[in-house]
C-alpha positions in Angstrom: 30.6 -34.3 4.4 33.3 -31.8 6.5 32.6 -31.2 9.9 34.9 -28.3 10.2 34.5 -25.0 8.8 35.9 -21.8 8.3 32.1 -19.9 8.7 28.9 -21.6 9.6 25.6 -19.6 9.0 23.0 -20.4 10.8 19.8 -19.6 8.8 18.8 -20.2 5.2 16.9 -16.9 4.4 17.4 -14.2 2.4 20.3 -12.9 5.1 21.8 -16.6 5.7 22.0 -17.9 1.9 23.6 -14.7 1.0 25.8 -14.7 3.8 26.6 -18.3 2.7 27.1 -17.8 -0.9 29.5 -14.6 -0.9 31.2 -16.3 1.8 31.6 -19.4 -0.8 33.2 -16.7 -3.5 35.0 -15.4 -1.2 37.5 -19.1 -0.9 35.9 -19.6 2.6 34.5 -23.5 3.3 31.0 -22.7 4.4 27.6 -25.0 5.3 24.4 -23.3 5.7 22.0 -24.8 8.3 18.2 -24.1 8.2 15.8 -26.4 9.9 12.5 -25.6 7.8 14.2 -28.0 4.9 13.1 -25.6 2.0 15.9 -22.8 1.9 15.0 -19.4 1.5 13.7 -18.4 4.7 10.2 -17.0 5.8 10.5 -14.1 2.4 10.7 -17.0 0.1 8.4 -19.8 1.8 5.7 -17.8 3.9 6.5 -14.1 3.6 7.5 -11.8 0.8 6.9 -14.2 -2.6 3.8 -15.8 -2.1 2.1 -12.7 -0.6 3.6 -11.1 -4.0 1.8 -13.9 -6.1 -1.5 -13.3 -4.4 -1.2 -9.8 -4.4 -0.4 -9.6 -8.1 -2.9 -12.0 -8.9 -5.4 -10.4 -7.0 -5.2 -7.0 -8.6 -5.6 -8.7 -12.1 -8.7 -10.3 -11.1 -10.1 -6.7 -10.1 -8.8 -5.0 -12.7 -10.5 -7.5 -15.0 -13.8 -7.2 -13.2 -14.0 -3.8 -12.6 -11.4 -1.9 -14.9 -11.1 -3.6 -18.4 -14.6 -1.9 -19.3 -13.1 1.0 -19.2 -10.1 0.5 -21.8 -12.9 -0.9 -24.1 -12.3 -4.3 -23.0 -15.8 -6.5 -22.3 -14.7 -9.8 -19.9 -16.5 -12.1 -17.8 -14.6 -13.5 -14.4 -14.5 -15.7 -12.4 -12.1 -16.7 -8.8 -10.5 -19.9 -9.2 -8.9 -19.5 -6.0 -7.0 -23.0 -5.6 -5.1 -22.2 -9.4 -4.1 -18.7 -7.4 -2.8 -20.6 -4.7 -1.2 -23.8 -7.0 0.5 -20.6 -8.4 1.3 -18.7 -5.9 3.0 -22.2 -4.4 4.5 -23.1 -8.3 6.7 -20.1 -7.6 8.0 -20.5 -3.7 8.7 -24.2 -5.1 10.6 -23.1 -8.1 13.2 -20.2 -6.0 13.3 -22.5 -2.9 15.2 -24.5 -5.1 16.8 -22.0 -6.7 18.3 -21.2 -3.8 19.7 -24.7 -3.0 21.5 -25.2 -6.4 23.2 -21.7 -5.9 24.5 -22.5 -2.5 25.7 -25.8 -4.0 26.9 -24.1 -7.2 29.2 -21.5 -4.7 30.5 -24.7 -2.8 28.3 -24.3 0.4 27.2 -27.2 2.4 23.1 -26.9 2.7 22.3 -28.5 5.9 18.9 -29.1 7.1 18.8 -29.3 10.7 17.9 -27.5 13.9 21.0 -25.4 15.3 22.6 -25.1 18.4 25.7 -23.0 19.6 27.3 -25.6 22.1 30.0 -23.7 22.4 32.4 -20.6 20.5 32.9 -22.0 17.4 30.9 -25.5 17.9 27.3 -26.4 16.6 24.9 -29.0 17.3 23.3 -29.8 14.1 19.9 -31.6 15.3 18.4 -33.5 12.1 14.8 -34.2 11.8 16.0 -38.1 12.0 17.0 -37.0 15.6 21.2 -37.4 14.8 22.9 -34.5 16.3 25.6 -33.8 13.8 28.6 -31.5 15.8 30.5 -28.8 13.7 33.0 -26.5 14.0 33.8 -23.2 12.4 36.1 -20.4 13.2 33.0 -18.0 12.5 29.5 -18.8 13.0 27.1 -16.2 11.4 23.6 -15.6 13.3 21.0 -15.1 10.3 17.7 -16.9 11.8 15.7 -13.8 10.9 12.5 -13.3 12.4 8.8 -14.1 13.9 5.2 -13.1 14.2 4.6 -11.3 17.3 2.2 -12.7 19.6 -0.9 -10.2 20.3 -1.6 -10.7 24.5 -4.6 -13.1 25.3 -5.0 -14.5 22.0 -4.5 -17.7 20.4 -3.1 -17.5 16.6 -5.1 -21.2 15.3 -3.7 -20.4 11.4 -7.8 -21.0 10.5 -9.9 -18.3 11.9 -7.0 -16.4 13.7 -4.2 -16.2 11.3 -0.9 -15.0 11.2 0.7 -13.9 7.9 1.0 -17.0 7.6 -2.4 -18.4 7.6 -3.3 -15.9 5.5 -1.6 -17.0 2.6 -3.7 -20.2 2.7 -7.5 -19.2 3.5 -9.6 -21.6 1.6 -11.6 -19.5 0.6 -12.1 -15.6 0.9 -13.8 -14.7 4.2 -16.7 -12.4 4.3 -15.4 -10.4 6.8 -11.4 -10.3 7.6 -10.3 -8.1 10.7 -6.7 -6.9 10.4 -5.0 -6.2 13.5 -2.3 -3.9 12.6 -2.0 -1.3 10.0 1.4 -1.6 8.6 2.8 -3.0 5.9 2.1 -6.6 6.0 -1.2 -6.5 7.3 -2.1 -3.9 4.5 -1.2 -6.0 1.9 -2.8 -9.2 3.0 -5.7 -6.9 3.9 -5.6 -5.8 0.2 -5.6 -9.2 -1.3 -8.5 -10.7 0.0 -10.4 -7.0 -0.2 -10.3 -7.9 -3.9 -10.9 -11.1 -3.5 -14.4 -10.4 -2.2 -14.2 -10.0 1.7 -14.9 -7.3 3.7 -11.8 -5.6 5.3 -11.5 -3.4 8.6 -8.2 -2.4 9.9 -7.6 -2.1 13.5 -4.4 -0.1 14.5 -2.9 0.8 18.1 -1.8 4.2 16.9 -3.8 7.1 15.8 -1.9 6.4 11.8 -1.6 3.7 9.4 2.0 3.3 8.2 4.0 4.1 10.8 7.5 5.0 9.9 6.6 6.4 6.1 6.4 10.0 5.1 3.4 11.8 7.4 1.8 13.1 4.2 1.8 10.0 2.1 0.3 7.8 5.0 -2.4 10.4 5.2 -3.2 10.2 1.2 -2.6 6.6 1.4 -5.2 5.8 3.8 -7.7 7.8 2.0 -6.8 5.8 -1.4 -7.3 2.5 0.7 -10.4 3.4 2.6 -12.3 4.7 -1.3 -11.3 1.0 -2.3 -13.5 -0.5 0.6 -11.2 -0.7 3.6 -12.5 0.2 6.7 -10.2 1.6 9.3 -10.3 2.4 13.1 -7.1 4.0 14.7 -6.0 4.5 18.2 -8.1 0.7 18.6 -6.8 -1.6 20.9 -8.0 -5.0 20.5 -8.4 -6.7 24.3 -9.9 -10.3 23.5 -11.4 -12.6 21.1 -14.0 -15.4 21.5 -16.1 -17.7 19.0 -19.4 -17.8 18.3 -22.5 -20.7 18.3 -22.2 -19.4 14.4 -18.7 -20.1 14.0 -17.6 -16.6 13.3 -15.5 -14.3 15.9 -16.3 -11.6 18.5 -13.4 -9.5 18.8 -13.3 -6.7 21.9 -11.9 -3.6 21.3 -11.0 -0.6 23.0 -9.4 3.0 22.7 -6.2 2.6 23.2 -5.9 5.2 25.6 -8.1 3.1 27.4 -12.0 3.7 27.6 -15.5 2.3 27.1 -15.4 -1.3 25.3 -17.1 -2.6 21.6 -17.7 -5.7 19.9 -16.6 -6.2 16.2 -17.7 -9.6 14.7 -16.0 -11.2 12.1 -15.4 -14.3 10.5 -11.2 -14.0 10.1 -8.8 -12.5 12.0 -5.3 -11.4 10.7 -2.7 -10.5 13.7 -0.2 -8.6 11.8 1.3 -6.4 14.9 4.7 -6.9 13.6 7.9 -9.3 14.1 10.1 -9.9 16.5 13.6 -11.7 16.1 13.6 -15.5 16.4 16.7 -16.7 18.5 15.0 -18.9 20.2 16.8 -22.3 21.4 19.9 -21.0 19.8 22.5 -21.8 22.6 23.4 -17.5 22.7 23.2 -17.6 26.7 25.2 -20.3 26.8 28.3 -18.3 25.2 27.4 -15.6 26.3 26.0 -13.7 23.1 24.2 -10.4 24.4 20.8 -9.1 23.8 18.8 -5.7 23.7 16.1 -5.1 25.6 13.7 -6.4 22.4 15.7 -9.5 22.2 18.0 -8.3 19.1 21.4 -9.6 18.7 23.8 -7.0 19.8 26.0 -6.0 17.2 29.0 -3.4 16.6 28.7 -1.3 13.4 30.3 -4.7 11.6 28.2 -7.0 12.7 30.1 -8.1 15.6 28.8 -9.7 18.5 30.6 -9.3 22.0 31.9 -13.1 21.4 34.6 -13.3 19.3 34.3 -15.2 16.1 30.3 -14.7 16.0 28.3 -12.7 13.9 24.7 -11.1 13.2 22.8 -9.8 10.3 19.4 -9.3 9.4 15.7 -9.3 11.3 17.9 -11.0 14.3 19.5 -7.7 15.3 18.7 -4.1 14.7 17.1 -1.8 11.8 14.5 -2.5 9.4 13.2 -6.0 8.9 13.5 -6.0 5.3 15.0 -8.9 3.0 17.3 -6.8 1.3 18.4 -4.8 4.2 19.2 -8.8 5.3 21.1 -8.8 2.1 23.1 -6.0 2.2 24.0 -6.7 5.8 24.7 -10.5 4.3 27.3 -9.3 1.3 28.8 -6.6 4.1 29.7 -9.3 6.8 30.7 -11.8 4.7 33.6 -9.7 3.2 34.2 -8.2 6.5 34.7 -12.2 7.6 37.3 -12.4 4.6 39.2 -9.6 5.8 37.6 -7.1 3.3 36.0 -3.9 4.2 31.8 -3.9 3.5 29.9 -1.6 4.3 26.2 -0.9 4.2 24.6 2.8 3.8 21.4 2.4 5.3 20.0 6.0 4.5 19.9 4.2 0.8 17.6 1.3 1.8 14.2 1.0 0.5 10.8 0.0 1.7 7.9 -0.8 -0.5 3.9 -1.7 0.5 2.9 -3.7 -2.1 -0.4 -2.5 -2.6 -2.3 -1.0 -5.3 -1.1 2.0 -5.9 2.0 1.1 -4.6 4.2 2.6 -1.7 7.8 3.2 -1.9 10.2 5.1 0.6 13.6 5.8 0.7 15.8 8.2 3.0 14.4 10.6 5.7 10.9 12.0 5.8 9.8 15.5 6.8 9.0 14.2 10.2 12.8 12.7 10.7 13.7 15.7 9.3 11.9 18.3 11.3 12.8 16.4 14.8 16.3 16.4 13.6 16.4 19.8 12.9 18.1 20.0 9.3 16.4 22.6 7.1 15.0 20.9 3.7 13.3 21.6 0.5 10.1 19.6 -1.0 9.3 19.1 -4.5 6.4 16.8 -5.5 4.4 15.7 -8.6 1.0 14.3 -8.8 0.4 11.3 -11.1 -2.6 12.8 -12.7 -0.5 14.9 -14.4 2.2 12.0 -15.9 1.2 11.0 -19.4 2.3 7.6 -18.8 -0.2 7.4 -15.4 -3.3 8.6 -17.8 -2.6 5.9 -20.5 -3.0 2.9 -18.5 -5.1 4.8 -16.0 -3.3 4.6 -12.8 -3.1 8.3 -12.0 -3.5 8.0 -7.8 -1.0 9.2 -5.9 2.7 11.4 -6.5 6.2 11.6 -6.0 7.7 13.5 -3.2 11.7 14.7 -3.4 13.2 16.1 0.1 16.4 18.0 -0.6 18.9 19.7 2.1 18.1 23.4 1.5 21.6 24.2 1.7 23.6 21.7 -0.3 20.3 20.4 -2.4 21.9 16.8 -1.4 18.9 14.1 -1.9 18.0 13.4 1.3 14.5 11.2 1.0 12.3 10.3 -1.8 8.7 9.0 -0.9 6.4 7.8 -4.6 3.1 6.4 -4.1 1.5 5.2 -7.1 1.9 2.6 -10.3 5.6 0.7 -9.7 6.5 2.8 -7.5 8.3 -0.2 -6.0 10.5 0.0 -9.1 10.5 3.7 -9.0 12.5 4.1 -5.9 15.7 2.4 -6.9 16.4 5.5 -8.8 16.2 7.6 -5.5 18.3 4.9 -3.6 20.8 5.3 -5.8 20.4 9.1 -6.2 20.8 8.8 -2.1 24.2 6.5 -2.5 25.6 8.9 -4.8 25.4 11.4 -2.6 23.5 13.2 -5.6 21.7 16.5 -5.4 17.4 17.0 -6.7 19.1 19.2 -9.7 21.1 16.0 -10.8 17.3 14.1 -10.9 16.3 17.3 -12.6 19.0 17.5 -15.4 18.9 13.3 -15.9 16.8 12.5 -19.0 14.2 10.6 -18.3 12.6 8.7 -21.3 8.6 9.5 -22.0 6.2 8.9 -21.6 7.0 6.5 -18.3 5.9 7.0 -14.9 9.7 7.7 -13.8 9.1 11.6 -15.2 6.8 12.0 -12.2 10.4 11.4 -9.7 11.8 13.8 -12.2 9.5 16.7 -11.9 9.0 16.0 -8.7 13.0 17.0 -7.9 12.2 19.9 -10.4 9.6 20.9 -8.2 12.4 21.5 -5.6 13.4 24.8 -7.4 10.5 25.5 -8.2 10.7 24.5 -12.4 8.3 21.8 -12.7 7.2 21.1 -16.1 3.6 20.2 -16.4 3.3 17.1 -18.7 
């Protein structure tokens, strides 16, 4: 095995592998260190896939018991909770090592260790034997990504107090599940275990669910989640936590603009308040390598640090925490490394709650919009009037298209409803184009699919739509 390198990223997930493997295609010599010993990062191993398998196979065991009857189909069902989770963990196993074989495929060095920048240029690669391997690269990419952040005066146990984490692996579904946090991670674990037979509140810190998505969606979105059996109280602080003689929780809560104190009991609690970039123990005083004041990586528009020759990308330093933002940023640096010029348009990214109906956002919102003051146009469609929505009855929800008033330039597209994860790509690359609503408009659109609704919803923006 080389010691010396021409880039060194430090991280295996979805930002470091990529990193690692355009880098390899590039011609570069390149070793990838991650320390967990399963590449693929907190997405593939305790984030985005098995919440994904658990949230897909939780909605088919609703939809059996409570939906079938109504497409003339008569079933019986059962939970066989550990097959969901020996399934959930069949597919983290199977693209974990996915991942390996393509970073050895692209002539990258997997290394599993514990990383530390010694020096500009230098790692100490700590294996979990205890040898401390030293390499060197003339570029030394920072991809470790990001953690849970901690909620003040309470102990995450990953049994009755879980993170994310934990609750991916309940043992069974708890018959009551507090949810500290209303945004996207917390609403889709909250969602899974809803339909798995528990009882769901969501406590959030702000008077909204959703921060950061269209005002008017996270409004309708809420009222979707709340007729499925969710419980919500906003503007809730929670202050402390404490066990019961019965085994089951006593969680304090509060406004959050302060005032008079209540009890909710539970029997789970899921502290989902958000992440916070991990760089912890990575040597970045030590050279030097400056921080924000929320402990990102500071980076120039390329992904730059202030020390030459060292580079971030990803949850580690600003933006969105989203896997494929870390991918963009991955394929952008890498070439930018090789001498080549990427570049990442991050009007175009997506976000998706993976909930049923889904949520899926792309561009500015009204709110953006207004503060910034450009003037805009709004065209929207209602599922309930998509053919494709009434035939495999998933009409909830609609498809919003912002336009510049002026130019008619796409400016944000926000769907909620059936694949609307799968939806949005056509808006991000509407958004990349640079196209206007009447391109949306004048694009054919096959029927009947749910992907008319995006259409006459950027009809909608001149006023044309087309009832269906």
């Amino acid at each position: 095995m080389a010691d010396s390198f021409d880039a060194v990223v430090v991280g295996g997930g979805p930002g470091g592998y990529n990193a690692a493997i355009r880098l390899g295609q590039l011609g570069l010599t390149v070793a990838c260190i991650d320390k967990r010993g399963s590449f693929g990062g907190t997405c593939l191993n305790i984030g985005c896939i098995p919440s994904k398998a658990l949230l897909h196979a939780s909605e088919r065991f609703e939809e059996a018991g409570h939906d079938f009857a109504k497409l003339g189909i008569k079933a019986t069902v059962a939970l066989d909770l550990p097959a969901m989770m020996a399934h959930k963990d069949k597919v983290v196993g199977e693209l974990t090592r996915g991942v390996e074989f393509l970073l050895r495929k692209n002539k990258v060095e997997p290394v599993v260790a514990e990383a530390r920048i010694a020096a500009p240029g230098r790692i100490e690669a700590k294996g979990k034997d205890g040898a401390v391997r030293t390499i060197t690269a003339k570029n030394i990419v920072i991809a470790t990504g990001s953690d849970v952040a901690a909620l003040p005066g309470v102990t995450i146990d990953e049994k009755q107090v879980v993170s994310s984490t934990g609750a991916l692996t309940l043992r069974e579904p708890p018959r009551r599940l507090l949810v500290v946090g209303g945004g996207y991670i917390g609403l889709e674990l909250g969602s899974v275990w809803r339909r798995l037979g528990s009882e769901v509140t969501v406590v959030e810190f702000l008077d909204r669910i959703t921060p950061g998505l269209d005002g008017e969606v996270a409004k309708q979105f809420q009222r979707i989640l709340t007729r499925q059996g969710m419980k919500f109280q906003l503007s809730t602080k929670v202050t402390g936590v404490g066990k019961k003689k019965d085994g089951s929780l006593s969680v304090t809560v509060e406004p959050a603009a302060g005032g008079e104190k209540t009890v909710i009991e539970t029997d789970v609690m899921l502290v989902s308040i958000g992440r916070r970039p991990f760089v912890d123990n990575l040597g970045l005083d030590r050279i030097g390598v400056a921080l924000d004041n929320r402990g990102r990586v500071v980076t120039d528009a390329h992904f730059a640090t202030n020390v030459p020759g060292v580079w971030a990308i990803g949850d580690c330093r600003e933006g969105a925490m989203l896997a494929h933002k870390a991918e963009d940023e991955a394929v952008a640096c890498a070439e930018r490394i090789a001498g080549r010029a990427g570049h990442v348009n991050y009007d175009a990214i997506p976000a998706v709650v993976y909930t049923a109906p889904e949520v899926a956002s792309v561009g500015k919102t009204e709110e953006d919009l207004k503060a910034a003051g450009i003037a805009y146009k709004v065209g929207k469609f209602p599922f309930t009037a998509n053919a494709r929505a009434k035939t495999i009855a998933a009409t909830d929800g609609f498809a919003k298209v912002i336009a510049d008033a002026k130019t008619d330039r796409v400016l944000g597209v926000h769907i909620m409803g059936a694949e609307a994860g799968n939806l949005i790509a056509e808006a991000a690359l509407a958004i990349e184009f640079g196209a206007s609503s009447e391109d949306i408009a004048r694009t054919s659109h096959a029927h009947p699919t749910l992907s008319e609704a995006v259409r006459q919803a950027a009809m909608g923006v001149e006023g044309w739509t087309m009832q269906m």
